[in-house]
N, C-alpha and C positions, 0 to 999 in steps of 0.2 A: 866268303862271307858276304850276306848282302849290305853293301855299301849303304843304300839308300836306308837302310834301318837303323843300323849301325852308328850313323851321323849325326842321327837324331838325338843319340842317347848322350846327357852329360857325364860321364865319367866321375869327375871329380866331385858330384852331388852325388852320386850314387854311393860313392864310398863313403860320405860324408854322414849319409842317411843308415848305413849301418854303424859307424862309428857311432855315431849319436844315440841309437836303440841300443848298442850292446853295451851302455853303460848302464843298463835297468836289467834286473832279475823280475822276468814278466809273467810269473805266478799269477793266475787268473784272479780277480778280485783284492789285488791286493794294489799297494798303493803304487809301487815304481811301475806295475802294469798298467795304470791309469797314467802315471807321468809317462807312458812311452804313448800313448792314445794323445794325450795333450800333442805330444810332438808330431804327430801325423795328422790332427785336426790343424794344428798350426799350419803345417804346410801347405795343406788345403786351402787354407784361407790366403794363403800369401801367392798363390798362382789362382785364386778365384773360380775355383772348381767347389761347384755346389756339393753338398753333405748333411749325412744326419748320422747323429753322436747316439745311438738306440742308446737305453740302457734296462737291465733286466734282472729279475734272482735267477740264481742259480743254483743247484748242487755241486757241491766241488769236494773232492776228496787229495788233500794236503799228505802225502807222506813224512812223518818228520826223523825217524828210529827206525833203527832196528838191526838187531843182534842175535846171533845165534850160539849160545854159550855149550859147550860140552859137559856133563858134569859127572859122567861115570862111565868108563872107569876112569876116566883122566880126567884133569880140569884146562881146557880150552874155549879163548873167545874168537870165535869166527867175524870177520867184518862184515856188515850184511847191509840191505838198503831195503827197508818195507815198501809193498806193492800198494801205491794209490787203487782205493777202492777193497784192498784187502782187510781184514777185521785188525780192531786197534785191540790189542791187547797189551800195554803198556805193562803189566805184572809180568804178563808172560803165561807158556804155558809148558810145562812138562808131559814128554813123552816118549820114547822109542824109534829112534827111526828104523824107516822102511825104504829100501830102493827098489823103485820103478823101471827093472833095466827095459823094459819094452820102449819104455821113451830113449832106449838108445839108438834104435835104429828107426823111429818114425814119432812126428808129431802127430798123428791120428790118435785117435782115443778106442780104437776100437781093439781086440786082439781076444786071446781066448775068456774063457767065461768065470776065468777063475782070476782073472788078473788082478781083481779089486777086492776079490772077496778077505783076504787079510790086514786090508786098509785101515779098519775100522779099529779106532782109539791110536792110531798110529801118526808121524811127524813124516813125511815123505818127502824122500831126494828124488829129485827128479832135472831129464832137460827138459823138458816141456813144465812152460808155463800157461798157456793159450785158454781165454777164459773158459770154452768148454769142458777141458781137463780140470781145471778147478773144479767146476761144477759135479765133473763124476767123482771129485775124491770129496768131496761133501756129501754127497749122495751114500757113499760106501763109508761114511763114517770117519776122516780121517781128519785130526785136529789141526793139520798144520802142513806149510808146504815151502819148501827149500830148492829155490829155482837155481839150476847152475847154467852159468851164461857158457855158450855153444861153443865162443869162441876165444883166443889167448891172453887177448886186453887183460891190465891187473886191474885197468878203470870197473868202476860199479857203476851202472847202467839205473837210471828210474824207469818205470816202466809201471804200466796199471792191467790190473784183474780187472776190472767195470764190465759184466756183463749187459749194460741196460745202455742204453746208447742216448743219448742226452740225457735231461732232465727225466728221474722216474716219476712213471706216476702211481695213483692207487692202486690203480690192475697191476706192474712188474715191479713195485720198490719192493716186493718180496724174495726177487732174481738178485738181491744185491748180495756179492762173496761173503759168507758169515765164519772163513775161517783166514786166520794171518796168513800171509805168505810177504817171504824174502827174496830176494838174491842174493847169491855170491857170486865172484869171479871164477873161471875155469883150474885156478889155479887151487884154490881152497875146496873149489867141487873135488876134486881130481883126491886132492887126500884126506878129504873126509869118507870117499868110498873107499880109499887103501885102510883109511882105519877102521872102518865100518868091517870090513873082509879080514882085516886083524884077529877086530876082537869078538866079531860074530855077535856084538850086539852093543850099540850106543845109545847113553840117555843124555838128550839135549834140552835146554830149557832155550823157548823161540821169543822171544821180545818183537813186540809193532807199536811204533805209536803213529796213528794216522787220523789226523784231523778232517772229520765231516761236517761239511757246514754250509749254509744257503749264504751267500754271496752276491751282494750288486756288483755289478760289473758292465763294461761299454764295449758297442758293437760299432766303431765307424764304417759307413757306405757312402762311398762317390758316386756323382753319378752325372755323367758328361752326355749329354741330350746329341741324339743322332736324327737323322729327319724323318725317322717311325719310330715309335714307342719299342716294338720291338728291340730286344736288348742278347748283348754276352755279359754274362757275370764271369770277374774275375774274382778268385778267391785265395785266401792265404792264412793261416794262422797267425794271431801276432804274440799267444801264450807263449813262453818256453820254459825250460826246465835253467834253474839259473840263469845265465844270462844269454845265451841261446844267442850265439852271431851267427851261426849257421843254420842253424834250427829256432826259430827262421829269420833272423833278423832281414838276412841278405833278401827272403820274399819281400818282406815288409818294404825294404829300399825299391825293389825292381817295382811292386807296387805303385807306388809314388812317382814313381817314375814313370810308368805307364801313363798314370793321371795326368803328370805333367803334359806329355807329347801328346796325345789323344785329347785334351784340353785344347788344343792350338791345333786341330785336325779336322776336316769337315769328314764326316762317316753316315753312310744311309743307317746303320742300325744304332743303337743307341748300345753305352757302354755300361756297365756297375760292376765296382769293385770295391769289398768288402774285406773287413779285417777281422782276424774271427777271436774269439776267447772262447778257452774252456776247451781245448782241442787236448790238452793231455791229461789237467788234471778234471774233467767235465766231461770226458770220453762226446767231442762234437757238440757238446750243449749251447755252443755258439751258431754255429751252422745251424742247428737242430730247431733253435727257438725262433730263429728268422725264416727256415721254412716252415715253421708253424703259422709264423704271424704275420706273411707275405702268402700264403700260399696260391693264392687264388690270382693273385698278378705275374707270379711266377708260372703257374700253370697254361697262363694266357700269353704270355708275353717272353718266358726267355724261350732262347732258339739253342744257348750252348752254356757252359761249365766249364771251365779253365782252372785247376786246381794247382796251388805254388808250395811246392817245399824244399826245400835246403838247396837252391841256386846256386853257385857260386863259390865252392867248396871246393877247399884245394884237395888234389890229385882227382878230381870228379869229371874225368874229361871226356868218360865218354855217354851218352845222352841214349836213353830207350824210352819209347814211347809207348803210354799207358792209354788203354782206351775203353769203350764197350764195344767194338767192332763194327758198330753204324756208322761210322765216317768212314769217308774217302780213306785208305791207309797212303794213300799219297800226298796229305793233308799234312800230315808229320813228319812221315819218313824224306820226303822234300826239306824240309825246312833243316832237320838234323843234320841231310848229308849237308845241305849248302853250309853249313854252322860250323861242322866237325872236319868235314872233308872225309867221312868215312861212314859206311853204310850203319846202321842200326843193327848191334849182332842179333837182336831178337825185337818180338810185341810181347807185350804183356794186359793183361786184364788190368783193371784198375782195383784198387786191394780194398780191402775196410777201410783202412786208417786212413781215409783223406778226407774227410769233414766231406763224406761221400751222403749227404744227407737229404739227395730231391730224387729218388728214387721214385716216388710218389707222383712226381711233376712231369707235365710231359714235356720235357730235355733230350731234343734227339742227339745231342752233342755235345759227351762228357769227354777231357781231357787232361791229361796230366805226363809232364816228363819227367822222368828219372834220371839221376844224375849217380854214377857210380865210379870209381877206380876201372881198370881195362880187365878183362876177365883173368888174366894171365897175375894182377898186381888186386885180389881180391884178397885179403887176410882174414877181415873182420865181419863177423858175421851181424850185422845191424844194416838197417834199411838204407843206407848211402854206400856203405861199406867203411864208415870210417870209426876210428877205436874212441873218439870225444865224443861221438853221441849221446844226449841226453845225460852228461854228465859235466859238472863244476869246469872243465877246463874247454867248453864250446868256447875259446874267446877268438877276439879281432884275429890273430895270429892264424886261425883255420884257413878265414877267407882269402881266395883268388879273385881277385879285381879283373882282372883279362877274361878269366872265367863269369865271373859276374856279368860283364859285359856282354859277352856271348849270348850267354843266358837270357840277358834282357833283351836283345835282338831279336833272340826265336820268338821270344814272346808278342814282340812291337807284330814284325811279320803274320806270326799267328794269330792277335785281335785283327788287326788289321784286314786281313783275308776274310775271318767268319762276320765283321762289323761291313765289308762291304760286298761278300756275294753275293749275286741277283738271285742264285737259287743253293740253298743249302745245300753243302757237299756230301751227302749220305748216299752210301750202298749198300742196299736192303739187300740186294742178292746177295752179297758176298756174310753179310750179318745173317741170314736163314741159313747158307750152305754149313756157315762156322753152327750152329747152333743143332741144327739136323745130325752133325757128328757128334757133339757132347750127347745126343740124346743117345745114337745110334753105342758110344761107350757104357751110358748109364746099364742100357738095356743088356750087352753084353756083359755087363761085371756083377751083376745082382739076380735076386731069386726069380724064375720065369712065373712067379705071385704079382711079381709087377709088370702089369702090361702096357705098353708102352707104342702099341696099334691106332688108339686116337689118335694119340699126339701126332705119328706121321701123318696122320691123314691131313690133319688141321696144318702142318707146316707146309704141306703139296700142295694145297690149297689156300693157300693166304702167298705162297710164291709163286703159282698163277698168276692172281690177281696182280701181284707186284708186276709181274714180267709182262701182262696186260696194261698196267700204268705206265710202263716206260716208253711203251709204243706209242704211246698217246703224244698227241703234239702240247706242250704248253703254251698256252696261251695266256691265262691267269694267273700271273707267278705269286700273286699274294696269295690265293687259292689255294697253289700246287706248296708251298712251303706251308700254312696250316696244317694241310693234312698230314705233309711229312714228320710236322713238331708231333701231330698224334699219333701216327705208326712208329716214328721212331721213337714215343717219349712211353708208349707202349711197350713195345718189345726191350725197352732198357728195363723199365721196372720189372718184365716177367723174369726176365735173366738173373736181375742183380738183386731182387731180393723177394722173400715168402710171405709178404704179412699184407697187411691191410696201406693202401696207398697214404692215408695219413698219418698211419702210424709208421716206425721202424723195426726194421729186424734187431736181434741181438748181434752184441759186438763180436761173436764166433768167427775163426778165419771163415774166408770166403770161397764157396764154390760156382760156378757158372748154373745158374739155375738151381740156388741154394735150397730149397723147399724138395724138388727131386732125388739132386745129388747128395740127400741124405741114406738112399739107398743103395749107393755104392758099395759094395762087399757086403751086403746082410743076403745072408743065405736064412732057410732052418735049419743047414746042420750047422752054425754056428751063430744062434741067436735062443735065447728061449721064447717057450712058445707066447708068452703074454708079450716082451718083447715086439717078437715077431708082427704080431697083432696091432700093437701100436704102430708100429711103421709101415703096416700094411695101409693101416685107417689114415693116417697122415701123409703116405702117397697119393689115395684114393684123392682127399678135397686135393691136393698140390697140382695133380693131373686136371681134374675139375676146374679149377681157374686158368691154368693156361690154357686147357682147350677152348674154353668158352671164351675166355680174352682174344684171344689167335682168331676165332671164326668172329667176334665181334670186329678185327681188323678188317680181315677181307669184307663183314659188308661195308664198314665204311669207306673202303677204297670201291667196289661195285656203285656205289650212290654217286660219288663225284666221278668216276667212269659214264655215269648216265646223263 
């Protein structure tokens, strides 16, 4: 462990600072989330670390119901928990279910062409919940949807349908799920399909009550002045589902913590760290609305992204590192062995869910660690691995204090490094070579309709140019990191998402060049032909913007070559 980081951190405030959060149930806009805001402006104020209290509406969808009752041929009440951002149907609704067994063996939504066609006026069992699956069982007619959790926990999980990623506007508040959906546990999934296969046919009535509603609510940001404006944002959710010690109180604490020591630190870059609302039940509309309403300081001035979730979490000992592949991968993987004392069993992409919200901005250095049980001691299938996720019983009793500790070390280590290198740690090459292969996959697994000849040419050539810049001597290091913030805050937004830079993509899981790898597996002999058409025309513009982004890099790496 490194000592010198290590030393810095107080222990006993740290745990103090989650004890003190996980006594609020930090439901976005509500009030004990405002008193856990007090507590962290507080602090602020009592180590003299400058701040501002944002505050703004929102949308926020409240799950508060929901049940799944059997009423023929037998009469049975299933326990259920309604899906934030699912439709409130408080009466209920009556219908027939239908199991989806192709969601037994993949969360993809694709399969043969009749998979859905029975859908319609139908109550669907499914494992797949993922908002896109929602979306095609609305599409195919189907009134209602019955998620079964993957894995053996008897806990009930919250969890949201939201396909619209912050605050909707006029153009997408039309994407918003317009049919109920529930959970259950694996154990009530499990014999509601043994009776379903009984009696060869179940009428269930689905109950949701879920509150929609625009919401004030506070955004606190620190902000510890370094000796160039340039800046690392840290970031963290401080919403939880009940009273959320794990999820996230423990960020919130490491937070504050950070503020403290880097308070009392001289650093050439400057620091911000932010506390986000609206991150579960607001799908990001915290993140979302401060890159909306910063956008242009953020586009000029941050260099990196530090994203914080469940720290500190017992059995969570071993650490993987999330990234977009532009950094140094010795940036993290350093820091974990020296932490763990054991190598990182894999990298990982960085996923949706992390109030992943500056795609838009040019950020050449987005990061996130993950925290999970050892691969060998994985049970639970939820994003830590652990079975209290997102459910009533996250209390004080989860968190590891030693772990915690640790945790907050990587992190001192990791501002610390990106707040004072002379030249940001990015590797283009190694981010082209990774990206040159997803292409070289898309191309192989989808119809030879899509071609995929540009795109090599533009990445042969924009890795030239790179491989011509390295050669180069630096001399202008404010210079040579500009441009880096622009190639690298470029190639993250072409990779990590499809849409227009100020706007966001939908909340759909994530693919590596998601506008592309929508072409994965579509053939015509297994698409129809209108279909086919549409995702021929929507590869067409997807290719269009990356080639043309791609070759707008290389000139401007050519210009500052000259």
């Amino acid at each position: 462990m490194k000592i010198q980081h290590v030393d810095l951190i107080d222990k006993d405030l740290l745990y103090h600072h989650v004890k003190a959060l996980s006594v609020y149930e930090r439901l976005t806009g509500e009030d004990e989330a405002e008193s856990a805001v007090d507590y962290i402006v507080e602090n602020l104020q009592q180590h003299h670390i400058p701040y501002e209290r944002y505050q703004f509406d929102g949308y926020f969808s409240d799950p508060i119901y929901g049940e799944v009752s059997i009423i023929a041929p037998m009469k049975l009440v299933i326990r259920a928990k309604a899906r934030s951002f699912g439709a409130n149907l408080p009466q209920g609704v009556k219908g027939h279910v239908l199991y989806d067994f192709y969601s037994e063996q993949s969360s993809e939504t694709s399969g043969p062409v009749d998979r859905y066609e029975k859908m319609k006026d139908k109550i669907i069992i499914s494992w797949n919940y993922y908002e896109d699956y929602v979306k095609k069982l609305e599409k195919a007619g189907a009134i209602g949807l019955i998620h079964i959790w993957p894995s053996k926990e008897k806990a009930l999980h919250e969890e949201t349908v939201g396909t619209i990623w912050g605050t909707p506007t006029i153009e997408n508040v039309g994407q918003l799920t317009k049919i109920p959906v529930v959970g259950i546990n694996h154990e009530d999934g499990v014999k509601l399909l043994e009776w379903l296969n009984e009696e060869r046919s179940l009428e269930v009535l689905l109950k949701t009550e879920v509150r929609n509603s625009v919401k004030k609510t506070s955004l606190p940001v620190a902000t510890i002045r370094g000796e160039i404006e340039e800046y690392i944002l840290v970031s963290g959710h401080y919403d939880s589902w009940y009273k959320g010690a794990t999820d996230n109180a423990t960020a919130n604490a490491l937070m504050l913590e950070l503020a403290r020591i880097f308070s009392t630190q001289e650093c050439k870059r400057s620091i911000k760290i932010a506390w986000w609302p609206g991150h579960s039940n607001g799908r990001y509309a915290g993140s979302a609305w401060y890159c909306d309403q910063f956008f242009e300081e953020i586009n000029e001035k941050c260099v990196a992204h530090i994203n914080i979730d469940f720290p500190g979490t017992k059995g969570n000992v071993q650490v993987v590192p999330r990234s977009t592949a532009v950094e140094k991968a010795e940036l993290l993987t350093d820091i974990i062995r020296d932490y763990t004392n054991r190598e990182p069993s894999r990298m990982d992409y960085l996923p949706r869910g992390a109030d992943q919200s500056f795609w838009g901005t040019n950020i050449p250095i987005h990061l996130m660690l993950k925290y999970e049980p050892l691969d060998q001691e994985k049970i639970y299938q939820t994003p830590g691995g652990n079975w209290w996720w997102h459910t009533e019983e996250d209390l004080l009793d989860k968190v590891d204090s030693d772990l915690l500790v640790r945790d907050t070390g990587m992190h001192v280590e990791l501002v610390d490094h990106l707040a004072n290198a002379t030249i940001l740690p990015v590797n283009l090459i190694h981010f082209l070579t990774k990206s040159k292969g997803i292409m070289k996959e898309l191309d192989e697994n989808s119809d030879e309709a899509f071609r995929f000849t540009t795109i090599y040419q533009a990445f042969e050539k924009v890795t030239k140019m790179v491989e011509e810049l390295l050669e180069k001597e630096t001399t202008d290091v404010a210079s040579y990191n500009k441009l880096l913030k622009t190639v690298g805050g470029t190639f993250n937004r072409l990779k990590f998402s499809y849409s227009s830079k100020y706007d966001y993509d939908n909340t759909y899981p994530f693919h590596p060049y998601p506008g592309l790898a929508k072409v994965k597996g579509v053939y015509q002999s297994n698409t129809s032909q209108e279909e086919f058409l549409f995702n021929r025309t929507f590869f067409v513009r997807q290719r269009n913007r990356l080639v043309n982004e791609i070759n707008e890099v290389s000139k401007e790496i050519e210009r500052y070559l000259e």
